[in-house]
C-alpha positions in Angstrom: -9.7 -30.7 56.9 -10.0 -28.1 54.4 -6.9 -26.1 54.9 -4.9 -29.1 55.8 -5.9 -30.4 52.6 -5.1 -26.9 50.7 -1.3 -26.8 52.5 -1.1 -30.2 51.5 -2.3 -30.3 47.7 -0.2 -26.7 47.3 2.7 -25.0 49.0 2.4 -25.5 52.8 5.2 -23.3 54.2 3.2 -19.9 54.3 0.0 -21.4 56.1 2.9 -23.5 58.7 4.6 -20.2 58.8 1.9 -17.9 60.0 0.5 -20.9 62.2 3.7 -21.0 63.9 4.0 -16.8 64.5 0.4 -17.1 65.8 1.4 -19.9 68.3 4.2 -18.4 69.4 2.3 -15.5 70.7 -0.6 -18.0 72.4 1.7 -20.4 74.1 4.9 -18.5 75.2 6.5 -22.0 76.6 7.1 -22.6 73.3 7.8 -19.5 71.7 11.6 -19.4 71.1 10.7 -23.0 69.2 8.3 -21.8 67.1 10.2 -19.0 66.4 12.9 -20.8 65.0 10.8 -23.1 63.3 9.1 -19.9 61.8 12.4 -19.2 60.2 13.2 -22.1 59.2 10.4 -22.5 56.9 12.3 -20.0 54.8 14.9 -22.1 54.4 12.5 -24.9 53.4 10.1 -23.8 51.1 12.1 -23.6 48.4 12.3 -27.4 48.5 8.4 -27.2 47.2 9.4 -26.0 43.6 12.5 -28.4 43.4 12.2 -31.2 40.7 13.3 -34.7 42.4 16.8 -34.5 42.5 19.5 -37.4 41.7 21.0 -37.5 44.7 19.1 -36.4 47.9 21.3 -36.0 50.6 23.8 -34.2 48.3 21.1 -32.1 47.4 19.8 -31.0 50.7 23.8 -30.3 51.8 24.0 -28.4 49.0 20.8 -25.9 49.1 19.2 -26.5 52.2 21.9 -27.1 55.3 23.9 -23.8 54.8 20.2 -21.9 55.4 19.4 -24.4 58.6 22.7 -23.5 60.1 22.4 -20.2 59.8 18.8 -19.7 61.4 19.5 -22.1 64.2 22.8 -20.2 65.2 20.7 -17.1 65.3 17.8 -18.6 66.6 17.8 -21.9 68.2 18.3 -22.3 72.2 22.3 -22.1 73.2 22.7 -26.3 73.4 20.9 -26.5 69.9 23.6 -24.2 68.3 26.6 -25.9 70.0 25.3 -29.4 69.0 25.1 -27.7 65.6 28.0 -26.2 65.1 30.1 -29.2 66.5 28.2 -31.2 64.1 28.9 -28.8 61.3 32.8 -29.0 62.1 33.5 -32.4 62.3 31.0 -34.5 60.3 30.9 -35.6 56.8 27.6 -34.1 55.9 26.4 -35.7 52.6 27.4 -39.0 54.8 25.3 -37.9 57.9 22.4 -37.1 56.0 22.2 -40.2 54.0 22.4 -41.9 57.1 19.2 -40.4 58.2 17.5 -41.3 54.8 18.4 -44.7 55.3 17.1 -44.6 59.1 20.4 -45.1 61.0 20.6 -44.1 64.4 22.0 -41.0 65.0 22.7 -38.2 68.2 19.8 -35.6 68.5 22.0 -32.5 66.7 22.9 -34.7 64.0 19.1 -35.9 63.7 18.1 -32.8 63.4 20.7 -31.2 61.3 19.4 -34.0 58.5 15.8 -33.8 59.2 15.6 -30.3 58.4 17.4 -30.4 55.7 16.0 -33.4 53.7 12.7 -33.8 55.3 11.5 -31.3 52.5 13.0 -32.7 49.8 11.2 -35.9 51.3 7.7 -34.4 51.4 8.3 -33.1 47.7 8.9 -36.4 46.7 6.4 -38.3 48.3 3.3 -40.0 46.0 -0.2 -40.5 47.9 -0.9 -44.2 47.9 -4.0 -45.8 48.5 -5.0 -46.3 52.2 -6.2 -50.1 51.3 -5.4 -52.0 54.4 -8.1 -51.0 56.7 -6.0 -48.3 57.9 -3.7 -50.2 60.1 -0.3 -49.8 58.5 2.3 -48.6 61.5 4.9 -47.0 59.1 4.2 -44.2 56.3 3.4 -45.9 53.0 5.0 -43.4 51.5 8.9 -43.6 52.8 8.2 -46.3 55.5 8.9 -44.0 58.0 7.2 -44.0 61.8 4.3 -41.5 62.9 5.0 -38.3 64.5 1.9 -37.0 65.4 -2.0 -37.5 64.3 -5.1 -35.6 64.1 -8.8 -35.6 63.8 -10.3 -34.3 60.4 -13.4 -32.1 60.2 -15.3 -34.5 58.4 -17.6 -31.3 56.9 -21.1 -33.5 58.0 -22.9 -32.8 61.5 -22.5 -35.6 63.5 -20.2 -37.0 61.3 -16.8 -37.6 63.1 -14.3 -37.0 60.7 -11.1 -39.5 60.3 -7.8 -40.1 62.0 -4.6 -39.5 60.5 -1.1 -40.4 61.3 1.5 -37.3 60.0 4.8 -39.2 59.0 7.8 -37.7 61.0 10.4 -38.1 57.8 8.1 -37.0 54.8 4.8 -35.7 56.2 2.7 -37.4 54.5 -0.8 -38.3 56.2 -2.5 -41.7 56.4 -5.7 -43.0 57.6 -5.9 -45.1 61.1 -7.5 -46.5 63.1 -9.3 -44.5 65.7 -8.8 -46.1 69.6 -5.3 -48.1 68.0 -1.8 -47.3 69.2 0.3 -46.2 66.7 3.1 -47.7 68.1 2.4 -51.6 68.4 -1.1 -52.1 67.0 -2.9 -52.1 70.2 -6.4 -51.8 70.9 -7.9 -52.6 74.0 -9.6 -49.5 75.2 -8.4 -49.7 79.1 -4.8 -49.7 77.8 -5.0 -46.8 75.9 -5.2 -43.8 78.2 -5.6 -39.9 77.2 -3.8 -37.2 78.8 -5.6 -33.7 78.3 -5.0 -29.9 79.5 -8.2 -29.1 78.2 -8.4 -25.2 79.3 -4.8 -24.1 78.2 -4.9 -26.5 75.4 -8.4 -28.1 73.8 -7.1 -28.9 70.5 -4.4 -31.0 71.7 -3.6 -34.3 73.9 -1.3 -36.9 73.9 -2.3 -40.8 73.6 -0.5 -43.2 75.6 -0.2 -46.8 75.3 0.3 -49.6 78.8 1.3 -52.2 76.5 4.4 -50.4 74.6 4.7 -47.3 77.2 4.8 -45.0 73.9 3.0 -42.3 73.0 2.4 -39.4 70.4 -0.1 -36.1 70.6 -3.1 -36.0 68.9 -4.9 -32.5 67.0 -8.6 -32.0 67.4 -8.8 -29.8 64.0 -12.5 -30.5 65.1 -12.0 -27.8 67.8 -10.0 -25.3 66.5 -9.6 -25.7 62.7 -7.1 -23.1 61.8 -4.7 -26.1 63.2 -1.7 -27.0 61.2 -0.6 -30.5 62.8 2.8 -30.3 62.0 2.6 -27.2 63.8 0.5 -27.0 66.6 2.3 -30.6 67.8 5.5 -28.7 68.4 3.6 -26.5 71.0 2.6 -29.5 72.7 5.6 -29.6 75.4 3.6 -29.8 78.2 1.9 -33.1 77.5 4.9 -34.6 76.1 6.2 -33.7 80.0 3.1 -35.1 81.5 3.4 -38.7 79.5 6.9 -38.8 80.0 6.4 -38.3 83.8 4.3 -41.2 83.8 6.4 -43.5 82.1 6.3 -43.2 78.3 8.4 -42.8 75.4 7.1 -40.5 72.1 7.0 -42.8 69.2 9.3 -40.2 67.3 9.8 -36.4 69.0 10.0 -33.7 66.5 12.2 -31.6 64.5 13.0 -29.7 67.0 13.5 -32.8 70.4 10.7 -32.7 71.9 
């Protein structure tokens, strides 16, 4: 977990950046994605150096939403940009993004009009609790927020298999779980917890399912391929979201960018 830890404890836009340039030339499914995602870190970083500010969501309309819209409209798929520009031309912004800070429901464009813009100001801001609790916690403990992803760390002993994370899809911050638990409703029965793996095109990466809630979120093996980003890698991961949702399940929270 070296790098991850690095990105973390320091500025993690240039190592997501160049993670996401290098997947979009592996996995060209997801290329345009990444691509936009590439750019957007741009727009984001800057939230790294910003003291906590006053008022978040007026914050992030002021100095972050301009720079999302403009990346997406050059960048995103056509039905991202209309969503977004509709969005842009009819909704109160501050409004809309407070919403999302205070977990209302919203439409996809408007979710992720907000998320890019204040998720970074949320990851600036968020303080690294102690995991006391046996690692069960459900929600971030940092902004209560639900898990988008998780990931194996390289524990750095042979033999030693490092711990499970849970990434926060509002503030990125990482927490320890429970190994063979859904992250979704606290299960842990082993036969209701199936695996779904592409392990040729993809080895670093599977989605775990749960029979009980029917929900489901991929998984990073920074165990086999260690230049991983989480954050990053997961938004590569289309054709195992696919594959669970053909079979039935739900993704606990998709990503930035839908999936």
């Amino acid at each position: 977990m070296q790098v991850l830890e690095a990105a973390v404890n320091a500025n993690p836009w240039p190592l997501r950046r160049e993670r996401a340039a290098e997947l979009a030339e592996r996995y060209p499914h997801a290329s345009e994605m990444l691509r936009l995602y590439q750019a957007l870190t741009v727009v984001q970083e800057p939230a790294h150096r910003i003291p906590s500010p006053q008022n978040i969501a007026s914050f992030a309309v002021g100095r972050l939403l301009p720079g999302v819209i403009d990346v997406t409209v050059e960048l995103g798929p056509r039905a991202l940009r209309d969503g977004v520009v509709a969005v842009y031309a009819s909704a109160n912004l501050e409004e809309l993004i407070q919403r999302w800070l205070d977990q209302d429901p919203l439409n996809p464009f408007e979710t992720y009009l907000a998320r890019a813009s204040a998720s970074p100001l949320l990851e600036s801001l968020a303080v690294t609790p102690s995991n006391a609790g046996g690692g069960s916690s459900l929600q971030c403990p940092a902004c209560g927020g639900l898990p988008q992803l998780s990931y194996f760390a390289v524990s750095g002993e042979a033999l030693v298999s490092g711990p499970r994370y849970l990434v926060c899809a509002r503030c990125s911050h990482n927490w320890v779980f429970s190994r063979m638990t859904c992250a979704a409703c606290g299960e842990h029965e082993t036969h209701r917890l199936p695996i779904y793996q592409e392990g040729e095109y993809m080895p670093h990466m599977r989605a775990d399912a749960c029979e009980s809630c029917h929900r489901y979120l991929l998984t990073i093996d920074l165990r086999k391929d260690a230049r991983a980003i989480p954050i990053v890698d997961e938004l590569a991961g289309v054709p195992l979201d696919l594959y669970a949702q053909e079979r039935g399940m739900t993704k606990i929270t998709p990503n930035l960018l839908g999936n």
